[in-house]
N, C-alpha and C positions, 0 to 999 in steps of 0.2 A: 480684530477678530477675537482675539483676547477676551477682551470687556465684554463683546456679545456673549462669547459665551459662559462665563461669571456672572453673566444679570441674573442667570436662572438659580442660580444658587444663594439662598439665602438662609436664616435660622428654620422658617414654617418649613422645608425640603427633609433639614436634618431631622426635623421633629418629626413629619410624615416618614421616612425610613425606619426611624427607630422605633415609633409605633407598628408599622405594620410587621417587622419581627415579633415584636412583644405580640401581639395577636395571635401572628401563626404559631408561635411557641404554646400559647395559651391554648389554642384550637386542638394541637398537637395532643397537647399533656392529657389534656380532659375531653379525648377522640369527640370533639363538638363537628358534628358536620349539618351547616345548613343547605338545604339544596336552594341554589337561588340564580336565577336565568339573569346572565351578565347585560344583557340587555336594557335593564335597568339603572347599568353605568352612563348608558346613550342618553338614556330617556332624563334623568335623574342627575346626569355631571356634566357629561360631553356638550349636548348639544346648549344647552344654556351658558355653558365657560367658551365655545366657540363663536356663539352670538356676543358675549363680552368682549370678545378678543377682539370681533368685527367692528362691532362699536367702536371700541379705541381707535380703531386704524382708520373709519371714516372721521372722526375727531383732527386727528393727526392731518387727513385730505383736505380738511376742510379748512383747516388753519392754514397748510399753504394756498392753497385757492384767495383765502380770505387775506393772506399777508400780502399775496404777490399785487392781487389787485392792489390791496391800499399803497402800495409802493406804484404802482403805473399811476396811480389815480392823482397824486402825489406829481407824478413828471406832467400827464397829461394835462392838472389844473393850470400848473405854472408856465408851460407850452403855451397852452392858449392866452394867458395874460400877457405874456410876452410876444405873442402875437399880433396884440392892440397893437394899432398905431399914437396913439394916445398917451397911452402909458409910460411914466417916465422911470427909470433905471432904480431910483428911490423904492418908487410904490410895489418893483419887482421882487428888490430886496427885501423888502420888509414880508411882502408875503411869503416869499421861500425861507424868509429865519423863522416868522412862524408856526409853519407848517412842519418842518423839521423839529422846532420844541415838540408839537403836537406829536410827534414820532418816539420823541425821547419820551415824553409822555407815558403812549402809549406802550411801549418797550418796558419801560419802569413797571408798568401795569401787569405786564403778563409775564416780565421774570419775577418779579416781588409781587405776589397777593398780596392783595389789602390784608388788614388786621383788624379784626372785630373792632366797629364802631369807626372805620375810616369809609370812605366814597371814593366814587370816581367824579368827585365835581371837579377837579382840578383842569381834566380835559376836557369834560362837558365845557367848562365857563373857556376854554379855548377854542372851542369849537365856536361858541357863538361872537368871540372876539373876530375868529376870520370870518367869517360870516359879515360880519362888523365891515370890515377892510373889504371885500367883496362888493358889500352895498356900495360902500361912498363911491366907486369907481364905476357903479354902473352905468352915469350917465355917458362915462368913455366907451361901451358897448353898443354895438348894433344889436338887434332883436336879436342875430343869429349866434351872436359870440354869446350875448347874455344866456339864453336857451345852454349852449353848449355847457358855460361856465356853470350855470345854477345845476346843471344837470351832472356833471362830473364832481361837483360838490358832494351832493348828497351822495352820489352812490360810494364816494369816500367817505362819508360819516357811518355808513352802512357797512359797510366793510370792517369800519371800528367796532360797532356795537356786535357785529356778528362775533368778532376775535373777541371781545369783553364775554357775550354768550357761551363760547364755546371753553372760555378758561371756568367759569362758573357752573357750568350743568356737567359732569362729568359720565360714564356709564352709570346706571341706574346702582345705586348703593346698597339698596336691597339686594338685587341680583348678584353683584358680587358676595358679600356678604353669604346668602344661599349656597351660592358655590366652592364658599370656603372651608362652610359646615360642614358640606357634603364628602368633600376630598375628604377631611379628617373621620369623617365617616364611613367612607367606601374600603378601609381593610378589614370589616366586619362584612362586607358582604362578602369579597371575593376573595378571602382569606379561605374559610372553609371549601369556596370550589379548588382551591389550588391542591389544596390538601387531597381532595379526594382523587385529582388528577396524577399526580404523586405516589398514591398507594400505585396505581395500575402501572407506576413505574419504578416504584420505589426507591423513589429517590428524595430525599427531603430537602437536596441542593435545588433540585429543577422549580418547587412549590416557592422556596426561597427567592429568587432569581426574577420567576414570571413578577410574584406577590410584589419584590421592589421596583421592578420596570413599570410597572403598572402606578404603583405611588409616586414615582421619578416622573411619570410622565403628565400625570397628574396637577400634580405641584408644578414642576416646572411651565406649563400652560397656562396656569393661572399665574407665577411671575411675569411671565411674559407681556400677560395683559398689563400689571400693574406698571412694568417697567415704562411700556408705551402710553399708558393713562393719560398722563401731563405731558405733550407734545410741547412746552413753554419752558418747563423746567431747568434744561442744556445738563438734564441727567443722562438721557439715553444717545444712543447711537440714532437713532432713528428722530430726532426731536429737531422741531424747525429752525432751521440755524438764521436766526433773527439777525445776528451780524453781517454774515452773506447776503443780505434781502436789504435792508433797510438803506433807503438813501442818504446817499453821501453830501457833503457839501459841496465838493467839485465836481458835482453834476446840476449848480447852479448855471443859466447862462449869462453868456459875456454879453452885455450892449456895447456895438458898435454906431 
């Protein structure tokens, strides 16, 4: 509960405080009053730093959607193998140690980005290895296992390139960006309406108070988004706990 609530706090928070004192102060000294309809914090901050936020958070849904399956898809391939009658204890093993590399793989992939000028061939060319061990074995399949098996394949390949997709396209960078301008901008607008709010009460603590809760809240919305960005990362509370998910080795099975 802690750490949640410290994510929102970082240096761009203190920087937005401090600036929007230095403004009202400013506003204050050199009785600057703009008249300007707050509405245009909606139009202008809100609603585009809530559509970010949204983003992230289908990001975040998606990647479990997308991990869980590749973990069932994962049991269900090697189920079915195991299911031939054909198939000897050898050829079981060999596919569930490869498939489990392909995991570590994958895993390696989306805690550690690549680094300019690396790929992802390393699991691509595993990918077509089990693919590889798949074929040779097909003639041990009937039409229906083979169907089942080519078909639980791919939609695990699918599941990978989706999680490789979603570590790679992030919320739209301009958009945030826009939004970040904006905060740093927005104590110019509703600095001056605070102020004039203020006079009819005279109080220069109450202009003070609204002027920072409005910058606090600000900011802290947009950390929140970035905090949630990288659902891969194991920064946030909220980020998909890839240890908990991924298959284990003793959920190999036993031939008897």
């Amino acid at each position: 509960m802690v750490k949640a609530i410290y994510s929102v706090f970082n240096f761009r928070l203190i920087i937005i405080l401090i600036e929007t004192i230095i403004v009202l102060k400013l506003y204050k000294m050199f009785s600057i009053k703009i008249d300007i309809d707050l509405t245009i914090l909606s139009i202008a901050i809100v609603f585009p730093l809530v559509f970010s936020i949204t983003s992230a958070y289908q990001r975040r849904q998606d990647s479990i959607a997308h991990y869980t399956g590749f973990r069932n898809k994962i049991i269900n391939l090697t189920n079915l193998i195991y299911s031939v009658d054909k198939i000897k204890k050898e050829e079981y093993d060999a596919l569930f140690k490869e498939l489990l590399e392909l995991q570590d793989g994958l895993n390696n992939i989306l805690l550690n980005p690549l680094k300019e000028g690396e790929s992802n061939t390393k699991y691509r060319d595993k990918r077509k290895k089990i693919f590889g061990q798949i074929n040779s074995l097909k003639q041990k399949f009937n039409e229906r296992e083979k169907d089942s098996i080519i078909r639980v394949k791919n939609e695990l390949f699918y599941d990978i390139e989706m999680l490789n997709g979603i570590r790679l396209h992030g919320t739209p960078v301009s958009l945030r960006i826009y939004c970040l301008i904006f905060i740093f901008i927005s104590p110019f607008l509703f600095s001056s309406h605070e102020i004039f709010i203020s006079e009819n009460f005279s109080s220069d603590i109450f202009s003070i108070i609204i002027s920072l809760t409005i910058s606090f809240i600000l900011m802290a919305l947009y950390n929140v988004q970035e905090y949630i960005e990288n659902p891969f990362d194991q920064k946030g509370l909220d980020d998909l706990k890839i240890s908990s998910l991924q298959v284990e080795e003793n959920e190999c099975l036993d031939f008897k």
